[in-house]
N, C-alpha and C positions, 0 to 999 in steps of 0.2 A: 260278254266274254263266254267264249266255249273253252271247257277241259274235256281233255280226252285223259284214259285211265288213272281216274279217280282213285283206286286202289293203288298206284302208286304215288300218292301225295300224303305229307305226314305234315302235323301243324306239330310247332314249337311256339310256346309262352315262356315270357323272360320272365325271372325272377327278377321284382322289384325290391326295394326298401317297404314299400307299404304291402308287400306279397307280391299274387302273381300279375303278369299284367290280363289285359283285356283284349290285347292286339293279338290275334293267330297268324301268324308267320307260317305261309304255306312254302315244303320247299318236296322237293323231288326225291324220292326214300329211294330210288337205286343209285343216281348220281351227287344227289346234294343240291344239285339247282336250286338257287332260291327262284320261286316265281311270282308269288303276290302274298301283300298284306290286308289282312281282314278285320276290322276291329267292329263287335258289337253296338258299343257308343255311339260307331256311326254306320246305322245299319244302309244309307245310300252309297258309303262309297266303298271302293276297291281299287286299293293301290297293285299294280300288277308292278314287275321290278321290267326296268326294258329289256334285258338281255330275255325276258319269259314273250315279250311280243311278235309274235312270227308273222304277223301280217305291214302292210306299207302304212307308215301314220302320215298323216298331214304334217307340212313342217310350219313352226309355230312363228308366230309373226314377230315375236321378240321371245330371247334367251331370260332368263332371271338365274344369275348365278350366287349361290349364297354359302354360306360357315365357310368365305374366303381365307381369315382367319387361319384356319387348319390346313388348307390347300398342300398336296405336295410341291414342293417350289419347280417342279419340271412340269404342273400342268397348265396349260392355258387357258385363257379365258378368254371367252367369246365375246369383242368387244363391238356387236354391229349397233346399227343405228335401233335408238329405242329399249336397247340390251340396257338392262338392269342389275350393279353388282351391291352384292350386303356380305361384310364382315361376320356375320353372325345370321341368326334368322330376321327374316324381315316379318313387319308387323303382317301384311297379307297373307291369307291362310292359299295352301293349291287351289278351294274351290272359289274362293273370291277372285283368284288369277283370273281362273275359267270364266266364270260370270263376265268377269269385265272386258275380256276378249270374245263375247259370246262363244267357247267353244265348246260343241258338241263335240259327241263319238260321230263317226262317219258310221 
């Protein structure tokens, strides 16, 4: 991942019940853009938010749609073959998805 003007990126940490969290929520101090989540805990990943991803991704070989549950009742769900839906969260973590679809970054 490349950032361009670092000087304009501000982290926010949520206040939890047990205090503060661990996860740094990077968002955009002139517009508010959120663009990525960085947690210590886990110092190999980086969740970047998509609307922050300016370049073309691979599109992924099945959907995994989950916290159905909650869904606004006007969205839909992508229901192709091999697509995956969970009421709530599913036992697999995002980096076990990746594993088991072998997916790299391009």
């Amino acid at each position: 991942m490349v950032v361009e003007g670092d000087e304009n990126i501000t982290v926010y940490r949520a206040t939890m019940e047990h205090g503060t969290s661990s996860g740094e929520r990077n968002f955009c101090s002139r517009c508010g853009c959120a663009l990525w989540l960085f947690d210590p805990s886990w110092p190999d990943l980086i969740h970047p938010f998509a609307s922050a991803i300016d370049t073309d991704l691979p599109e992924p070989p099945t959907i995994t749609s989950l916290m159905l549950n909650y869904k606004a009742n006007w969205a839909e769900v992508h229901d192709g073959p091999g697509d995956r839906h969970f009421d709530e969260y599913p036992d697999e973590s995002l980096a076990e998805w990746h594993e088991r679809h072998e997916w790299k970054a391009p």
